[in-house]
One Martini backbone bead per residue (centre of mass of N, CA, C, O) as a GRO file, in nm:
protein
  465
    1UNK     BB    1   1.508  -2.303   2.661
    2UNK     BB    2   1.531  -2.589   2.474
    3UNK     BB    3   1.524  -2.708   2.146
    4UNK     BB    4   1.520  -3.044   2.046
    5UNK     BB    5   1.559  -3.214   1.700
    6UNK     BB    6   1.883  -3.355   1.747
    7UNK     BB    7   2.153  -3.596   1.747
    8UNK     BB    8   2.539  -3.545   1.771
    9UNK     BB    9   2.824  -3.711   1.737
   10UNK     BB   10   3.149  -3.493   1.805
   11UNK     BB   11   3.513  -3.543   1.731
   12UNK     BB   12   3.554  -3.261   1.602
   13UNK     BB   13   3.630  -2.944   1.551
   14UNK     BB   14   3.537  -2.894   1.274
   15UNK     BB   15   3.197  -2.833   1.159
   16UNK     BB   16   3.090  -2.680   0.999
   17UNK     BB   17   2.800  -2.854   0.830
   18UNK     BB   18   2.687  -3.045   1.031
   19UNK     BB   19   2.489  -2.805   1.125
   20UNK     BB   20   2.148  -2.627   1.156
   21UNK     BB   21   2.002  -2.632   1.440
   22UNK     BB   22   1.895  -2.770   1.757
   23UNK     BB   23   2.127  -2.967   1.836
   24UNK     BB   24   2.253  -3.264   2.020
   25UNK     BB   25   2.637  -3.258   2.101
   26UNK     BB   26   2.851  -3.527   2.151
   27UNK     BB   27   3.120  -3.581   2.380
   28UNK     BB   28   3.467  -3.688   2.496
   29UNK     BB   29   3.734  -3.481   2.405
   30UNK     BB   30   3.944  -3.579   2.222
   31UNK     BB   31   4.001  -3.301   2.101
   32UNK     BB   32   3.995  -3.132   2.355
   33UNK     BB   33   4.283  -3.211   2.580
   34UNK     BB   34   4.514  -3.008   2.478
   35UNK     BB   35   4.302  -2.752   2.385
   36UNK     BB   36   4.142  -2.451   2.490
   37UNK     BB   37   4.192  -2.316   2.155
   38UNK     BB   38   3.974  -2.561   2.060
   39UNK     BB   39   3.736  -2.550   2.249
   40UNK     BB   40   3.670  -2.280   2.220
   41UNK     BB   41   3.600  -2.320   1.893
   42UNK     BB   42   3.411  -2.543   1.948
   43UNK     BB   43   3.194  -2.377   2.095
   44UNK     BB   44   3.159  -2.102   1.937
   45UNK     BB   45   3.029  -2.301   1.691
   46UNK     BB   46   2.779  -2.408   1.845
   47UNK     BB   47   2.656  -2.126   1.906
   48UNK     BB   48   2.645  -2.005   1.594
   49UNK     BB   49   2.463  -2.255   1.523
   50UNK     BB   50   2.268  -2.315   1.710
   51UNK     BB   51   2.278  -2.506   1.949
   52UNK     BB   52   2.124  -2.631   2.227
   53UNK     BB   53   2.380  -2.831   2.307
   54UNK     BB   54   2.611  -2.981   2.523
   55UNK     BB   55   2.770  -3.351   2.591
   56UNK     BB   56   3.011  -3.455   2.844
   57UNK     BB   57   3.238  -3.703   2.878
   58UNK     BB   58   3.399  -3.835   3.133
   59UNK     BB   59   3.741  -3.951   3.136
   60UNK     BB   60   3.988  -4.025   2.974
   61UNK     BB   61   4.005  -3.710   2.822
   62UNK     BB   62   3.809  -3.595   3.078
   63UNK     BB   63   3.734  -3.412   3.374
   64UNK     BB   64   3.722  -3.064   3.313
   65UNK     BB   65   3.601  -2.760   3.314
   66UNK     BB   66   3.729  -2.481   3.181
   67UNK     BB   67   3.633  -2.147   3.290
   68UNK     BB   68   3.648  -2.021   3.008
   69UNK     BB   69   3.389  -2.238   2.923
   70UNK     BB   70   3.199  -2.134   3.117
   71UNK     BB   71   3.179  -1.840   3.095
   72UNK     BB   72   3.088  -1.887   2.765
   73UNK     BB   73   2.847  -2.010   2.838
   74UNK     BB   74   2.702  -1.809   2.996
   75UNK     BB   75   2.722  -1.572   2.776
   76UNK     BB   76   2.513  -1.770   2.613
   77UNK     BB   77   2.327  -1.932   2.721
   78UNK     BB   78   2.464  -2.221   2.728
   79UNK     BB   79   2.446  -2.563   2.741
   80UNK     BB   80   2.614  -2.786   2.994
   81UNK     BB   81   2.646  -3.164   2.976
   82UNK     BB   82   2.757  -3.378   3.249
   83UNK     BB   83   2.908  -3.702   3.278
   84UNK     BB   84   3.040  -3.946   3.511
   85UNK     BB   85   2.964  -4.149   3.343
   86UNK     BB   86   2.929  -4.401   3.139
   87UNK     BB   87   2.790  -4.388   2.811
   88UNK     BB   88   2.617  -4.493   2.525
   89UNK     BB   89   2.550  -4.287   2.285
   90UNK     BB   90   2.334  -4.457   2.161
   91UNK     BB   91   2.130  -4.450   2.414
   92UNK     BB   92   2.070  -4.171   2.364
   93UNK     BB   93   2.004  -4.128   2.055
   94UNK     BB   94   1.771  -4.311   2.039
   95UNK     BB   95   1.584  -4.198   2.250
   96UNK     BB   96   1.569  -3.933   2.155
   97UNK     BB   97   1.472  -4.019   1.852
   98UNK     BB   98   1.211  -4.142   1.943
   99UNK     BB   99   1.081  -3.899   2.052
  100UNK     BB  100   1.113  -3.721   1.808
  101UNK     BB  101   0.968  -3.911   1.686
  102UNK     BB  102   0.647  -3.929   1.800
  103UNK     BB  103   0.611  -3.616   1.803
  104UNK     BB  104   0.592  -3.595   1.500
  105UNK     BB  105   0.362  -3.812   1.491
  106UNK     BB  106   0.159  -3.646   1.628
  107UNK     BB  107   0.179  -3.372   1.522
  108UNK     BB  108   0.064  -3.473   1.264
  109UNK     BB  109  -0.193  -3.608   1.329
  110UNK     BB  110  -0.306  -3.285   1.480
  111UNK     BB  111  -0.299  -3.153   1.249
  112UNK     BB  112  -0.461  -3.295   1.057
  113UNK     BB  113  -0.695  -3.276   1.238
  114UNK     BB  114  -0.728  -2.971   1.262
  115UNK     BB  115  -0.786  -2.927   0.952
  116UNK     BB  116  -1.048  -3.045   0.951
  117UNK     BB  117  -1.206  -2.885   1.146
  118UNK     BB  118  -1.187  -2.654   0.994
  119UNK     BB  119  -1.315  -2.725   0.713
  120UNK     BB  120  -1.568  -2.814   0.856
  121UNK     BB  121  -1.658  -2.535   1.022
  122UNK     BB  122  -1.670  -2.392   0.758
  123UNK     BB  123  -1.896  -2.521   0.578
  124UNK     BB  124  -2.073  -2.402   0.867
  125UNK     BB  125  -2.031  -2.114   0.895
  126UNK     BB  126  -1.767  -1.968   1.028
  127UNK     BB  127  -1.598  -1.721   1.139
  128UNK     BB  128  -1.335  -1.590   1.257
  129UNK     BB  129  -1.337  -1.593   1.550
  130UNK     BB  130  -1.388  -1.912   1.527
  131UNK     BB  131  -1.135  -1.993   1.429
  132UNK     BB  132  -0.950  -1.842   1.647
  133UNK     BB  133  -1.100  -2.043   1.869
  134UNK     BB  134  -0.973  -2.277   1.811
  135UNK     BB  135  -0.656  -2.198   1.816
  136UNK     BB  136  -0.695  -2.194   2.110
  137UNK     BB  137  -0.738  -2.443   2.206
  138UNK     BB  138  -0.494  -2.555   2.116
  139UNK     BB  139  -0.284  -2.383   2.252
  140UNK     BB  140  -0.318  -2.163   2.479
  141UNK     BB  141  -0.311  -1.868   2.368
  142UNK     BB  142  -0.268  -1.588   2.253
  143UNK     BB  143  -0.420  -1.388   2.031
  144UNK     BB  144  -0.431  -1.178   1.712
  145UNK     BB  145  -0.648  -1.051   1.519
  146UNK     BB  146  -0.609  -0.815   1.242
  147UNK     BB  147  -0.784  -0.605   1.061
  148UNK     BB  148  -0.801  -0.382   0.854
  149UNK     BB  149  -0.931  -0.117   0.936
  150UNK     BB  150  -1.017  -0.239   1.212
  151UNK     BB  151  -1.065  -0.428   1.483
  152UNK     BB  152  -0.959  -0.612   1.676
  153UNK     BB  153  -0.923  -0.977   1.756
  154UNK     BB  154  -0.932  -1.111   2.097
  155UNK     BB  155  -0.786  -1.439   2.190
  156UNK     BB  156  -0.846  -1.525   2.554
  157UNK     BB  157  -1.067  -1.797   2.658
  158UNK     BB  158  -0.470  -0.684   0.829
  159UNK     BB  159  -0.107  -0.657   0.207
  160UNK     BB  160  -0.503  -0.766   0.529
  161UNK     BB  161  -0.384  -0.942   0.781
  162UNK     BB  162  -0.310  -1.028   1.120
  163UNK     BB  163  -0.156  -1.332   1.287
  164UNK     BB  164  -0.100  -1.371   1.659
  165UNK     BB  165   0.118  -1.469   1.863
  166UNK     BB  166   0.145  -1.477   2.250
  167UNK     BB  167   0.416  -1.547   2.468
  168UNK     BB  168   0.646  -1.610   2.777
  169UNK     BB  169   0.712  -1.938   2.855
  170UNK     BB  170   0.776  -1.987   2.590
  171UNK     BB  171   0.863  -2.136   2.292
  172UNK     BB  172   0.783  -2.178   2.002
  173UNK     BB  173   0.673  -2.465   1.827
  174UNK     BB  174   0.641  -2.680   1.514
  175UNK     BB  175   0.336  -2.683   1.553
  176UNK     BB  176   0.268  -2.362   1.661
  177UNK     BB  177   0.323  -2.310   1.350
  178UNK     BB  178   0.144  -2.543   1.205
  179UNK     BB  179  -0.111  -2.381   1.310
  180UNK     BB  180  -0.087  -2.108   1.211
  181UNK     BB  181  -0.050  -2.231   0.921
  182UNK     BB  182  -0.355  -2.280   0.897
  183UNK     BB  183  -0.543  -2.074   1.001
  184UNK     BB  184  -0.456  -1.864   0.789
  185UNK     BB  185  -0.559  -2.032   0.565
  186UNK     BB  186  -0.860  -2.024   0.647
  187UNK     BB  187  -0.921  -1.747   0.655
  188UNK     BB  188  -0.839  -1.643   0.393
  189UNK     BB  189  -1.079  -1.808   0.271
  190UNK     BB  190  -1.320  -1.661   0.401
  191UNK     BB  191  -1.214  -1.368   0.328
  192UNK     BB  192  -1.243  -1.468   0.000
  193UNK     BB  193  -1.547  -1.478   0.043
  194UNK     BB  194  -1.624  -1.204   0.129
  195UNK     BB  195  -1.542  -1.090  -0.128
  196UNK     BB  196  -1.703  -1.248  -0.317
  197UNK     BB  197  -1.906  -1.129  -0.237
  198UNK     BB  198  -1.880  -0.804  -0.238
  199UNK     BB  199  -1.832  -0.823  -0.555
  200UNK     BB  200  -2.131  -0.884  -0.605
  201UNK     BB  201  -2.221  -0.689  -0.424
  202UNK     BB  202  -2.130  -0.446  -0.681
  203UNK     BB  203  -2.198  -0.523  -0.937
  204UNK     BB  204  -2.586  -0.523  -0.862
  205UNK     BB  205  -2.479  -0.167  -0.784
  206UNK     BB  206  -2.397  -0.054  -1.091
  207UNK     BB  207  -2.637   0.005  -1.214
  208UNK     BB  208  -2.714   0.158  -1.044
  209UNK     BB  209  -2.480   0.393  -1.033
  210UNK     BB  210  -2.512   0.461  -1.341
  211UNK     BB  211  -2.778   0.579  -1.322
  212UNK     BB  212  -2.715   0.797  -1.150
  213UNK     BB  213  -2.525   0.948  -1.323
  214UNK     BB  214  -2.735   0.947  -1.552
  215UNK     BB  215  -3.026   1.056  -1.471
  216UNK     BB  216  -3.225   0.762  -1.402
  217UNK     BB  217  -3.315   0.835  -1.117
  218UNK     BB  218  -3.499   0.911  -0.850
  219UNK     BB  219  -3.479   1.064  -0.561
  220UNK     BB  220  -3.642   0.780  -0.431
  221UNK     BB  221  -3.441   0.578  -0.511
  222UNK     BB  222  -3.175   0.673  -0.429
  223UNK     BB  223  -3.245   0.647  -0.136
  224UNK     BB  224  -3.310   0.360  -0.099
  225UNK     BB  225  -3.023   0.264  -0.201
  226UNK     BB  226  -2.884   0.407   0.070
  227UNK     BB  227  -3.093   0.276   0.280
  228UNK     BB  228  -3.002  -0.016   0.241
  229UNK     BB  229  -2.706   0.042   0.336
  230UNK     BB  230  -2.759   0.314   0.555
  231UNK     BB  231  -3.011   0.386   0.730
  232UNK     BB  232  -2.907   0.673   0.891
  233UNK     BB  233  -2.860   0.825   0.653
  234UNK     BB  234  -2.794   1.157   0.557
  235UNK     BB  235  -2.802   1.404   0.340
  236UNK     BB  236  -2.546   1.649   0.259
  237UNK     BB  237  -2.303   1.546   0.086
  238UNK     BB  238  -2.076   1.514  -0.224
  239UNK     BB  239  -1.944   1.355  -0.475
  240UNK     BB  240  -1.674   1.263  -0.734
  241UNK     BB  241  -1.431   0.997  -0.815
  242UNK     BB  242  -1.151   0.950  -1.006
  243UNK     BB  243  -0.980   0.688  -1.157
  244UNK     BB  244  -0.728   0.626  -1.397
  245UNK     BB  245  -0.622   0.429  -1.611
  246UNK     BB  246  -0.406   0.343  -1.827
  247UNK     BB  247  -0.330   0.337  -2.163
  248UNK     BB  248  -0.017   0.270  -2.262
  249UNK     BB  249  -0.073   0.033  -2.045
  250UNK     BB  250  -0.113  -0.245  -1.937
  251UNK     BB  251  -0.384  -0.359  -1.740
  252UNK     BB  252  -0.393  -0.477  -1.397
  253UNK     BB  253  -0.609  -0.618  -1.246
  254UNK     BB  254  -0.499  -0.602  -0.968
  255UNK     BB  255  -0.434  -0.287  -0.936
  256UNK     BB  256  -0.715  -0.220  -0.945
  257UNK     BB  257  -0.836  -0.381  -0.692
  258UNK     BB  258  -0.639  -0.246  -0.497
  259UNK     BB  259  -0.704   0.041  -0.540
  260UNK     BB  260  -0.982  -0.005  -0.434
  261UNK     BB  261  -0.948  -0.047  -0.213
  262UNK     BB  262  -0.751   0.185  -0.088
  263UNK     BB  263  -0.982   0.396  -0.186
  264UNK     BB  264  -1.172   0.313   0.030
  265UNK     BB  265  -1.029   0.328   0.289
  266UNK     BB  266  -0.955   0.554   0.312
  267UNK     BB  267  -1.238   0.730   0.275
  268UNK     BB  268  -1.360   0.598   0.557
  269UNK     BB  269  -1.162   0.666   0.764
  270UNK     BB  270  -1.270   0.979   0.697
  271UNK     BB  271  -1.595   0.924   0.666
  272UNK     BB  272  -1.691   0.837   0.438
  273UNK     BB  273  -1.910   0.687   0.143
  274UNK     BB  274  -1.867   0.439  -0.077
  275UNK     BB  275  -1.969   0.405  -0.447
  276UNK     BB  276  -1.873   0.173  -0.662
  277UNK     BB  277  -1.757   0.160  -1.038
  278UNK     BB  278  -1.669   0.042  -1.391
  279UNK     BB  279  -1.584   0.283  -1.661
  280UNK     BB  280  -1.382   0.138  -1.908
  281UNK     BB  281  -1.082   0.307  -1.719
  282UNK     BB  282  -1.249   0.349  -1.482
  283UNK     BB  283  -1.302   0.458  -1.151
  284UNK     BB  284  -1.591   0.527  -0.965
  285UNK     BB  285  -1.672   0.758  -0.681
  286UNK     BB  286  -1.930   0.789  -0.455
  287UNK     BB  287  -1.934   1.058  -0.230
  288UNK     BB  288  -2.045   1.058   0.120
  289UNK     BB  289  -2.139   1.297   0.399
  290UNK     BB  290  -2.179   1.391   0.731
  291UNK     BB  291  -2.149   1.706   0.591
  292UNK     BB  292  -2.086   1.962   0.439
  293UNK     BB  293  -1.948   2.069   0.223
  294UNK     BB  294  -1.704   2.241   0.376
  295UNK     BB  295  -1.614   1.981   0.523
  296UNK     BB  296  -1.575   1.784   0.264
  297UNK     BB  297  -1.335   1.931   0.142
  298UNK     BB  298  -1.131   1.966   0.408
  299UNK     BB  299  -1.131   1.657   0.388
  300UNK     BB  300  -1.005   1.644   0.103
  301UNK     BB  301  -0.770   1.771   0.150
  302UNK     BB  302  -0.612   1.606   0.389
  303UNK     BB  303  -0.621   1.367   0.211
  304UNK     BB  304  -0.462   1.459  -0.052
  305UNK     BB  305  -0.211   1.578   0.101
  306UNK     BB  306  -0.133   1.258   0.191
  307UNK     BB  307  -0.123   1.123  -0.046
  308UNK     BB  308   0.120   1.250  -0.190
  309UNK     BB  309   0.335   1.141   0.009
  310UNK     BB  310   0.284   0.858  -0.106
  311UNK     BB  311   0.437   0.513  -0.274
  312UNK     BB  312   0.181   0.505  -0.418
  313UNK     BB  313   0.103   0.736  -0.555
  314UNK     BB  314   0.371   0.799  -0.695
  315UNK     BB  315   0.355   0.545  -0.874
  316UNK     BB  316   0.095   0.563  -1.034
  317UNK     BB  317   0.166   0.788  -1.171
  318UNK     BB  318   0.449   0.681  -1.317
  319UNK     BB  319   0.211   0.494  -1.464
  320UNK     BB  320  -0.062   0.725  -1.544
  321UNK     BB  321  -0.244   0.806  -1.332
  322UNK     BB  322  -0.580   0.969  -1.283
  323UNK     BB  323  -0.700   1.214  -1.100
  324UNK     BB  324  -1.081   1.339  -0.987
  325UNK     BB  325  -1.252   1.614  -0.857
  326UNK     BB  326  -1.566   1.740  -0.837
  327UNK     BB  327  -1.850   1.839  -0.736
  328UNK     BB  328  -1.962   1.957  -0.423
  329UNK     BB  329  -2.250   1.866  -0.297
  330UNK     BB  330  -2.609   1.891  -0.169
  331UNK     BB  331  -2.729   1.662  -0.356
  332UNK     BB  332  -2.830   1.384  -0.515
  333UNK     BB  333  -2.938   1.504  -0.775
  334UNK     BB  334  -2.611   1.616  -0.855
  335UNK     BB  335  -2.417   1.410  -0.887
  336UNK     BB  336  -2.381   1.436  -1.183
  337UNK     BB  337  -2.282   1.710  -1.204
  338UNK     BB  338  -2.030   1.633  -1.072
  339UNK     BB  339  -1.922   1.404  -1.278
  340UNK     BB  340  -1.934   1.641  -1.525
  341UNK     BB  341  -1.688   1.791  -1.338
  342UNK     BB  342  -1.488   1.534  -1.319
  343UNK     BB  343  -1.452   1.506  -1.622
  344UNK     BB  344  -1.331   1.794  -1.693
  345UNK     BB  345  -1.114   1.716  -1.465
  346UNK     BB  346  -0.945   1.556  -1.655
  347UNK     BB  347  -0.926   1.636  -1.900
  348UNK     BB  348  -0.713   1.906  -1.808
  349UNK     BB  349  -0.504   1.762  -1.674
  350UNK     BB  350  -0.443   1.605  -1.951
  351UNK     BB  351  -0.346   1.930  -2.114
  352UNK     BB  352  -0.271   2.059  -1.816
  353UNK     BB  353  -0.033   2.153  -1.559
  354UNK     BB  354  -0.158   2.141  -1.295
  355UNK     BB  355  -0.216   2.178  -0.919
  356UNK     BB  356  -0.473   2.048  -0.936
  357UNK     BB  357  -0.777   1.802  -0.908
  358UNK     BB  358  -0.979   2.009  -0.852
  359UNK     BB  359  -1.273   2.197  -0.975
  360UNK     BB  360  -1.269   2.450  -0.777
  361UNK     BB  361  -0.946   2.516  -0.889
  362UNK     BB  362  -1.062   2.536  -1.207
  363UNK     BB  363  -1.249   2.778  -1.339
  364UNK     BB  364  -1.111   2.877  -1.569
  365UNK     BB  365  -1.090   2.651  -1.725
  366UNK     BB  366  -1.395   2.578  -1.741
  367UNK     BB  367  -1.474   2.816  -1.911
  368UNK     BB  368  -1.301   2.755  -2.128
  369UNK     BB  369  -1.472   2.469  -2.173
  370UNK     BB  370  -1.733   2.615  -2.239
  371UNK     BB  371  -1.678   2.792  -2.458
  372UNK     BB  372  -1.562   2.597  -2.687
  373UNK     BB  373  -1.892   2.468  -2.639
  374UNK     BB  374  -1.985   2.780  -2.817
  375UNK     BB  375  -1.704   2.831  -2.964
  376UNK     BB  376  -1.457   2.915  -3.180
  377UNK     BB  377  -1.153   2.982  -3.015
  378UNK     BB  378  -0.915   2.966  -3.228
  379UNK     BB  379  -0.997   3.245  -3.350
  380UNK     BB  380  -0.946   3.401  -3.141
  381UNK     BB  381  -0.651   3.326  -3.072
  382UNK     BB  382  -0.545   3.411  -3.344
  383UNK     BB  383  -0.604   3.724  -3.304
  384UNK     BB  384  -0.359   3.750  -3.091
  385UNK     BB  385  -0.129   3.476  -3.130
  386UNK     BB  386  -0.042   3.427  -3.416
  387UNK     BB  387   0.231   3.554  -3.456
  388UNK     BB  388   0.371   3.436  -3.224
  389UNK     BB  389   0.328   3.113  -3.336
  390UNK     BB  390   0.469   3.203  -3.629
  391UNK     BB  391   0.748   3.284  -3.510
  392UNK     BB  392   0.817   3.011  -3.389
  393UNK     BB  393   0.801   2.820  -3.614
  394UNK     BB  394   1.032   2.995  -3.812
  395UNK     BB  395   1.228   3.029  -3.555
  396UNK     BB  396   1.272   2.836  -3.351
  397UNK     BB  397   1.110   2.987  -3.082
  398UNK     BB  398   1.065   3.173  -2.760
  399UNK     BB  399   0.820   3.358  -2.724
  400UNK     BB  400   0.545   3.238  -2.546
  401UNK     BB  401   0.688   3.185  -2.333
  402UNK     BB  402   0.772   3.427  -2.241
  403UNK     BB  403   0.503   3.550  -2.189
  404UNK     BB  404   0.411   3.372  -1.957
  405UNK     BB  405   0.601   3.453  -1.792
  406UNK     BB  406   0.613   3.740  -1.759
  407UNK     BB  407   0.325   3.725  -1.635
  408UNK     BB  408   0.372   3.568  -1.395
  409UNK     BB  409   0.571   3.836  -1.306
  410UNK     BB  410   0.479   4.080  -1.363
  411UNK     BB  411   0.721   4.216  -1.538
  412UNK     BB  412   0.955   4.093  -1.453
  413UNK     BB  413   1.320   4.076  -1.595
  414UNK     BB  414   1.467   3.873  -1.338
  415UNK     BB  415   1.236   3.635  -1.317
  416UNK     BB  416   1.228   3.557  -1.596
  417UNK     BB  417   1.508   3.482  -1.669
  418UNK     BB  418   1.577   3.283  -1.470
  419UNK     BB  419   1.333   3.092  -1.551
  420UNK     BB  420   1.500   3.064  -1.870
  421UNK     BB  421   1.779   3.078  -1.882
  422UNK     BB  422   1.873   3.383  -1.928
  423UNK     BB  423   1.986   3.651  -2.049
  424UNK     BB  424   1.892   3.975  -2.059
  425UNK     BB  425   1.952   4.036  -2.367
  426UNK     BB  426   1.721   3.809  -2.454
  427UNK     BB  427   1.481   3.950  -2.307
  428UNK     BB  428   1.528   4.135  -2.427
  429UNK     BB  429   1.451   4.106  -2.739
  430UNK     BB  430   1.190   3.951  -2.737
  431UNK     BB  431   1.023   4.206  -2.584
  432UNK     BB  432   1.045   4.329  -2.891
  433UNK     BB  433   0.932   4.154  -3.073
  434UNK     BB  434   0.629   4.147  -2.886
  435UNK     BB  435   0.577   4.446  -2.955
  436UNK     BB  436   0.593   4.399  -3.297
  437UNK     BB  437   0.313   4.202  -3.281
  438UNK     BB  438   0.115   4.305  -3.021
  439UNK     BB  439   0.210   4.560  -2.923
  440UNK     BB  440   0.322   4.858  -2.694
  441UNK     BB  441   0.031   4.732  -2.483
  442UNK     BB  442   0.010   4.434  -2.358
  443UNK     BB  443   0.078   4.523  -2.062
  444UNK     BB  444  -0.186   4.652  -2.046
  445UNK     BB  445  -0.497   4.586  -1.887
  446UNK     BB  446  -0.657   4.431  -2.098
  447UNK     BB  447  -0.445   4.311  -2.245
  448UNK     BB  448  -0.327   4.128  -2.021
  449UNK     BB  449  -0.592   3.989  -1.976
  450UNK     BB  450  -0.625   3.854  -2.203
  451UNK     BB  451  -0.372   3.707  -2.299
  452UNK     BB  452  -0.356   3.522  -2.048
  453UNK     BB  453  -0.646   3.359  -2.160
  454UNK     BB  454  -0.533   3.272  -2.433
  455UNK     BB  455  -0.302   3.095  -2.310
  456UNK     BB  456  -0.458   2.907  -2.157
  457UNK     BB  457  -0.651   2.836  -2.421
  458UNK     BB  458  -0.417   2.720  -2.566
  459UNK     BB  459  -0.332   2.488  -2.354
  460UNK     BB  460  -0.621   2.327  -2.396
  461UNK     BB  461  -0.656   2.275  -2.713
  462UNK     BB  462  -0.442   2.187  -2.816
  463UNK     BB  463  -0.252   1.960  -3.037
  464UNK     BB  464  -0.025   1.720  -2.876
  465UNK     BB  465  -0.020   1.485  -3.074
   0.00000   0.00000   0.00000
């Protein structure tokens, strides 16, 4: 089935830009009755335009159409029709024209009305369903709405959503997709519409979600706002989600929204209630489960396995986003102590090349951050590494990195030089010197293991700006 947009009288084989497609083509075949070779490139040319038909007048100077051409019109399945009487060229375009310009005008006027009735019926309270059962009334084919990590939505008889038309027996008209784009105009207004709901009660919930976190609701309010939202949730674990957005470039609101919108999706997604909101530079997520700790980690241990490899994630970092996960707790009212284990990991991450975001992880270091909060660290510090980072100062050398790659390799001397890329002897000349600083027992023992922490300890504390 071809649709015809327009008629065009054709006497001349070079069509060059005379088409745009799906026009019908009128020919006495003037031009084409010396040369099969000027035919066939004159069909052929027709067929590239995608012209919807060519038509024919037998006469004067066709009389036959030539096998090589009907070959060619059957091999691209392009229709050729055939008049063997004299009709007046106009009196065809006339007629295709008149009633082209009819059905653009009725088309133009359904359309009208039906965009009137889609407005009407939102004003009305309409929901997606409804929206999208108007649109099977007007063309009576299959629907398909589908939203973002929802239940798609089937009508016969989801960067947010798919709005899919599907049918078997024809191709889609020029109204069919006029049609299709007027539907999901209103949908996309509806669905603004809901954010728009949903953004304002996130707001008039954050004052609550600052509150618990920050201590300041009792055990009875905290439960009171979770059966608020979830009536059948029991606290099993829960824990916290930092997502901090980049100081040294402009925050694009746009980019926070969606950020928002993203790891809420995945969240869900994952089994997981996720209630957030803004502090700062910050993205909250209070995040609850609804099995054990150690389900709640081995579940987040997986999302963020698979978050790594995306190229959402690798961008963000990119941009310089950070992000940090506190201590999964099993009590509501521990949610805050969660907290301000996910804010001294997000300190952490930022001081120090960790591999982990997660609080669970990095033990050591949190000791270190308790520690410099109760003693001078910086003076222990200077008892043990002191010579060493005195002696990179005045020679503009890499003892300290060398001792940590050493003690990283238990005290290989060929895994160490490959990982600093020198040379043996540069490496044996080295840990000469850190003998002559540090004194010649630093790897046994105590010694050893004393180094590695102060060295640690001087990763997170020191000031890199």
């Amino acid at each position: 089935m071809s649709i015809v947009k327009w008629a065009h009288v054709i006497e001349i084989v070079q069509i060059d830009n005379f088409l745009t497609g799906d026009e019908l083509v009128l020919t006495t075949g003037i031009s084409l009755q010396h040369s099969i070779e000027d035919f066939i490139f004159f069909v052929k040319s027709l067929i590239h335009t995608k012209c919807a038909a060519l038509y024919i007048e037998y006469g004067t100077y066709l009389q036959t159409i030539p096998e090589a051409i009907i070959s060619l019109a059957n091999q691209h399945s392009f229709p050729i029709i055939v008049f063997h009487e004299t009709v007046p060229f106009v009196r065809i375009t006339q007629d295709l024209h008149s009633r082209i310009m009819n059905q653009q005008y009725l088309m133009i006027s359904s359309l009208e009305s039906y965009s009137q009735t889609l407005n009407k019926n939102a004003l009305l309270g309409q929901n997606t369903e409804d929206i999208s059962q108007n649109m099977y009334n007007e063309l009576k084919t299959q629907i398909i709405f589908s939203i973002k990590d929802r239940e798609p939505i089937f009508i016969l008889d989801q960067h947010y959503a798919h709005l899919t038309l599907y049918r078997e027996d024809r191709l889609f008209t020029e109204f069919d997709l006029l049609i299709l784009d007027r539907t999901a105009t209103a949908l996309a207004q509806l669905l603004m519409r809901e954010f728009y709901i949903e953004e304002k009660r996130d707001i008039e919930d954050a004052t609550i979600l600052a509150d618990w976190i920050d201590q300041k609701l009792s055990k009875e309010e905290i439960y009171k706002f979770i059966a608020a939202h979830h009536a059948n949730y029991h606290f099993y674990s829960g824990t916290i989600f930092i997502l901090s957005s980049p100081s040294t470039i402009m925050k694009v609101q746009e980019d926070i929204v969606y950020s928002k919108l993203y790891y809420r999706n995945l969240f869900e997604q994952n089994g997981f209630i996720p209630f957030l909101f803004e502090r700062k530079s910050y993205v909250i997520f209070i995040l609850l489960y609804t099995k054990d700790s150690k389900s709640s980690r081995e579940q987040l241990n997986t999302i963020f396995s698979t978050l790594q490899k995306t190229e959402f994630y690798k961008k963000q970092m990119l941009q310089g986003y950070q992000i940090a996960i506190g201590k999964v707790v099993s009590d509501a009212e521990e949610i805050p102590k969660s907290y301000q284990t996910a804010l001294e990991t997000l300190y952490i991450c930022r001081k120090v090349q960790t591999t982990s975001f997660f609080y669970d992880d990095l033990h050591l270091y949190h000791l270190i951050y308790k520690l410099q909060m109760q003693v001078n660290l910086q003076e222990v510090i200077q008892d043990y590494l002191q010579p060493g980072i005195d002696y990179d100062k005045k020679h503009n050398s890499k003892l300290l990195e060398t001792l940590q790659v050493y003690l990283q390799t238990n005290g290989s001397k060929q895994q160490t030089a490959n990982q600093l890329f020198i040379v043996r002897q540069t490496l044996y000349h080295r840990l000469k010197k850190l003998e002559s600083l540090l004194g010649e027992n630093f790897m046994k023992g105590h010694n050893r293991i004393t180094l590695e922490f102060m060295l640690l300890a001087n990763s997170l504390i020191e000031d890199k700006n």
